[in-house]
C-alpha positions in Angstrom: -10.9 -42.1 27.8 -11.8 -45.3 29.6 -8.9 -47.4 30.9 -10.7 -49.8 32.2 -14.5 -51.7 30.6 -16.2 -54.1 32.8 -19.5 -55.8 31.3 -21.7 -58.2 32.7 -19.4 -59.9 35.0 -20.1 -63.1 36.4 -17.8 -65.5 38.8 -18.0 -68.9 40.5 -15.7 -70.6 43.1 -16.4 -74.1 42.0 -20.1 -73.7 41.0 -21.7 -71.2 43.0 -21.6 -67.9 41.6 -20.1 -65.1 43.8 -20.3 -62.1 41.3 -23.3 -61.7 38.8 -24.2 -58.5 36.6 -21.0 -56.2 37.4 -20.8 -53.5 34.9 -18.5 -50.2 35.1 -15.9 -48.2 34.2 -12.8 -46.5 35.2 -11.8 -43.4 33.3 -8.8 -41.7 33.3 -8.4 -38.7 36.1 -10.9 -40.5 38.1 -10.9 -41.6 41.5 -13.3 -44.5 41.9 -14.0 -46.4 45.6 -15.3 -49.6 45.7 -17.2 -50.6 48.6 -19.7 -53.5 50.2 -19.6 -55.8 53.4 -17.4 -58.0 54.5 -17.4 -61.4 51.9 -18.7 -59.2 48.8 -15.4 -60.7 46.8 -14.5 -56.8 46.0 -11.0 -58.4 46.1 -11.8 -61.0 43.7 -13.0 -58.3 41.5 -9.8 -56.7 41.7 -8.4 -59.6 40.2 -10.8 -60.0 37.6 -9.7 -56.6 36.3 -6.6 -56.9 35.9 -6.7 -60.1 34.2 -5.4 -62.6 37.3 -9.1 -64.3 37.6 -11.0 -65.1 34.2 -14.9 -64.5 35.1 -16.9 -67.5 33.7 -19.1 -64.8 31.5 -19.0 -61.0 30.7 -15.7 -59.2 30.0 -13.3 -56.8 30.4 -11.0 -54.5 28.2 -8.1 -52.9 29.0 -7.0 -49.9 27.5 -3.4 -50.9 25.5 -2.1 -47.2 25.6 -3.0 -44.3 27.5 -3.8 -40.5 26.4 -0.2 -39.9 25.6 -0.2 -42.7 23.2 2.5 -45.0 25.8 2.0 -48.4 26.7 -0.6 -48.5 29.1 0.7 -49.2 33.0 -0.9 -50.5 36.3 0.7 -50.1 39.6 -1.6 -53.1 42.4 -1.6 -52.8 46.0 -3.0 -56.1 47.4 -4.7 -56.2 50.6 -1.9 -57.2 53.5 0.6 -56.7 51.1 2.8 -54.9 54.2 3.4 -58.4 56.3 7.3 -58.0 56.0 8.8 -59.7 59.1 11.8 -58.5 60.9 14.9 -60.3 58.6 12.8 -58.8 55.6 16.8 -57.9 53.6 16.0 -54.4 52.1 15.9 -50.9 53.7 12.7 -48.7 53.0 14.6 -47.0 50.2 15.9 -50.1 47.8 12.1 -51.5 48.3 10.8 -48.2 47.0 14.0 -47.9 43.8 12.2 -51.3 42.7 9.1 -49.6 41.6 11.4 -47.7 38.9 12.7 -51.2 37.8 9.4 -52.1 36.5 9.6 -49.5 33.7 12.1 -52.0 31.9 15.2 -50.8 34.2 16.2 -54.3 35.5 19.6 -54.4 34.1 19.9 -50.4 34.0 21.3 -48.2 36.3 18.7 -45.7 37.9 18.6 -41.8 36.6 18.7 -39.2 37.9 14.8 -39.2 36.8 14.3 -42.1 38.4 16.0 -40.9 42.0 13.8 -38.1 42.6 10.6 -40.1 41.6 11.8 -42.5 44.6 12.2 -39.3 46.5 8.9 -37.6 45.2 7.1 -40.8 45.9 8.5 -41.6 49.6 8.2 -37.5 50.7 4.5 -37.8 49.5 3.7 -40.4 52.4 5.7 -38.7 54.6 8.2 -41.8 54.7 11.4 -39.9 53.5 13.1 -39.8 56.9 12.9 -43.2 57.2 14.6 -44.3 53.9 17.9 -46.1 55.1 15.6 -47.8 57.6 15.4 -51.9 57.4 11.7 -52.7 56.4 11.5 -55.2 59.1 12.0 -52.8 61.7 8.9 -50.5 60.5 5.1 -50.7 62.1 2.1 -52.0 60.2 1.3 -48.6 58.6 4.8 -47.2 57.7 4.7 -50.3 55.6 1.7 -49.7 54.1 2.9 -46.4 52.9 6.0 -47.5 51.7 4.4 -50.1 49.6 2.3 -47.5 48.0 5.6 -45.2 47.8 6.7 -48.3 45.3 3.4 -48.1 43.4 4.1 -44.0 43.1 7.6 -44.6 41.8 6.0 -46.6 39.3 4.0 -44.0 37.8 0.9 -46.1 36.8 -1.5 -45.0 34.7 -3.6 -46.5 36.8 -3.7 -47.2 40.1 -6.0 -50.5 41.4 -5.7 -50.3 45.1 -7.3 -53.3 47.6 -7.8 -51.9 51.1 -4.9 -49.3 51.2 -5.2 -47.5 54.3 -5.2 -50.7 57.0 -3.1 -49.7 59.5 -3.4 -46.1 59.3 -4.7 -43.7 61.8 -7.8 -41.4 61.0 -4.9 -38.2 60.0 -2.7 -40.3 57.7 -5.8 -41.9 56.0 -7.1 -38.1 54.8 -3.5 -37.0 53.9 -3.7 -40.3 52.1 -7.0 -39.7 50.2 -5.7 -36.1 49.6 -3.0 -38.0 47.3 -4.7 -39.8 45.5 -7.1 -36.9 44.9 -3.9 -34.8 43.5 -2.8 -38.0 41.3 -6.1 -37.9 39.9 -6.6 -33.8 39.2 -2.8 -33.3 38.5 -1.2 -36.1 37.3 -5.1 -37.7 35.4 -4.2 -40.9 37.2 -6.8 -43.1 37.3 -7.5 -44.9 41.0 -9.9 -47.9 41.6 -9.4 -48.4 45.8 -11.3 -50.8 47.6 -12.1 -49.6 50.8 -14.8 -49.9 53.8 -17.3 -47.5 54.2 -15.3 -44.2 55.2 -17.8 -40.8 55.6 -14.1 -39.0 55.2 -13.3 -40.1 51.7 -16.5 -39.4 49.9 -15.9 -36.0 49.6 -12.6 -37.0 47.6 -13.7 -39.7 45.3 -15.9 -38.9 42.3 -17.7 -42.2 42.2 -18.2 -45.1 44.7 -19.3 -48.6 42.9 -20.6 -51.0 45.4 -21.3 -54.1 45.9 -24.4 -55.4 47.3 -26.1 -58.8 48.0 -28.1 -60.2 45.0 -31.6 -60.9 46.4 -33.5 -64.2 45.6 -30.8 -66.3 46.0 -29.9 -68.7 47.8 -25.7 -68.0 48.2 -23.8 -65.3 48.7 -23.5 -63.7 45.7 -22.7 -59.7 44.7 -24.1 -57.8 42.1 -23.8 -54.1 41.4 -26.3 -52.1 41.3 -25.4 -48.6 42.7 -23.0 -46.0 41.5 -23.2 -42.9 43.3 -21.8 -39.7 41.7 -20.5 -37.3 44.7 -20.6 -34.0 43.8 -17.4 -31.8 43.7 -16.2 -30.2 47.3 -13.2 -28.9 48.4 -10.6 -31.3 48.2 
C-alpha cells in the first residue's frame, strides 16, 4: 500500500525553479533515504510531502488511512529540531509523554498504554536513564534522540525524518539505522529520512531517492532521476 504519491513535482522560490520532475513513492514497511549535495532543497521536499509547501505543478497524495483501516498518522523530525537551550522547562521524560498527546490525549490522562510506549520509545535510543533529566542540561545528540523518542511515542504510520542522526557518533548512528530498520520489518512503519551520503546505512535502507542537479540550466535546480534498489543483507 502506498502512503505516500509524489508526481511530477515542480517548485520555485520566487521564480526560479528549485525542484523539477520529482516522482516516487513511499510504501508501507519501507525504509526509503533521501540523499544529494548540499543546496539540493531535499528539506523543501520534505515539506512538500507533507503538505507545508504547495509545489507550483505536479502532486502529491496522502494515504487517508493505513492497512488497518485507522486514520492515517505522520510523526516529522525537522532538521536542528534539538536547539533546546539551557532554561528549556521540561525534563527529558514530559517532552517525550507529549508525543502520546498527539493521539487526541490533550485533555486525558496518560494509560498505562501510553506509559510504556514513553518507556519503549526512550529505552530504544538508549535515553531511559536520563528521563528525569532537564532537556537543557543534555548534549547536542542526547537531544536528538529524545526528539525522535517523541516521534516513537507517537506511533506514526509514517515516519518523515530530515537529517536525523546530526550529532551522533558513528556507533549511535548504526544502532540508530538498526531502529528504524526494526520499525520498518516489525512494526511496517514506513520511514522517508534525509540524510548525507552514509556507506553504513545502505545496507539498511531498501531504496535511496536522490537528488541530483538538473543539467542545461542555468540555476540550481534538482530533479530526480535515480532510485537505487539495495539488495537485502543482514540487518
Amino acid at each position: 500500500m502506498d502512503y505516500i504519491q509524489v508526481k511530477d513535482i515542480m517548485f520555485k522560490y520566487d521564480d526560479e525553479p528549485v525542484l523539477s520532475d520529482v516522482s516516487f513513492h513511499i510504501s508501507e514497511g519501507e525504509f526509503v533515504s533521501l540523499t544529494g549535495e548540499n543546496g539540493a532543497a531535499k528539506s523543501t521536499l520534505l515539506k512538500i510531502v507533507l503538505g507545508l509547501l504547495k509545489p507550483a505543478s505536479g502532486e502529491v497524495t496522502r494515504t487517508l488511512v493505513n492497512t488497518e483501516g485507522e486514520k492515517f498518522q505522520i510523526g516529522y523530525l525537522p532538521q536542528q529540531v534539538a536547539s533546546f537551550n539551557e532554561g528549556f522547562p521540561s525534563t527529558v521524560i514530559e517532552l517525550v509523554r507529549s508525543g502520546r498527546f498527539q493521539r487526541g490525549k490533550w485533555f486525558k490522562r496518560l494509560s498505562q498504554t501510553d506509559h510504556e510506549k514513553v518507556e519503549e520509545a526512550l529505552r530504544s535510543v538508549d535515553m531511559w536513564k536520563y528521563k528525569d533529566a532537564q532537556i537543557g542540561e543534555l548534549s547536542g545528540g542526547q537531544k536528538q534522540r529524545i526528539c525522535m523518542a517523541r516521534v516513537l511515542a507517537a506511533e506514526p504510520d509514517l515516519f518523515v525524518l530530515d537529517e536525523p542522526t546530526t550529532g551522533m557518533d558513528k556507533e549511535n548512528r548504526k544502532n540508530f539505522y538498526k531502529l528504524m530498520r526494526h520499525y520498518a520489518d516489525s512494526h511496517n512503519r514506513a520511514i522517508l529520512m534525509v540524510t548525507h551520503d552514509d556507506e553504513d546505512l545502505t545496507r539498511y535502507v531498501d531504496r535511496e531517492l536522490r537528488l541530483t542537479r538538473k543539467e542545461d540550466t542555468e540555476w540550481r535546480c534538482f530533479c530526480m532521476n535515480s532510485c537505487s534498489a539495495h539488495s537485502s543483507q543482514e540487518h
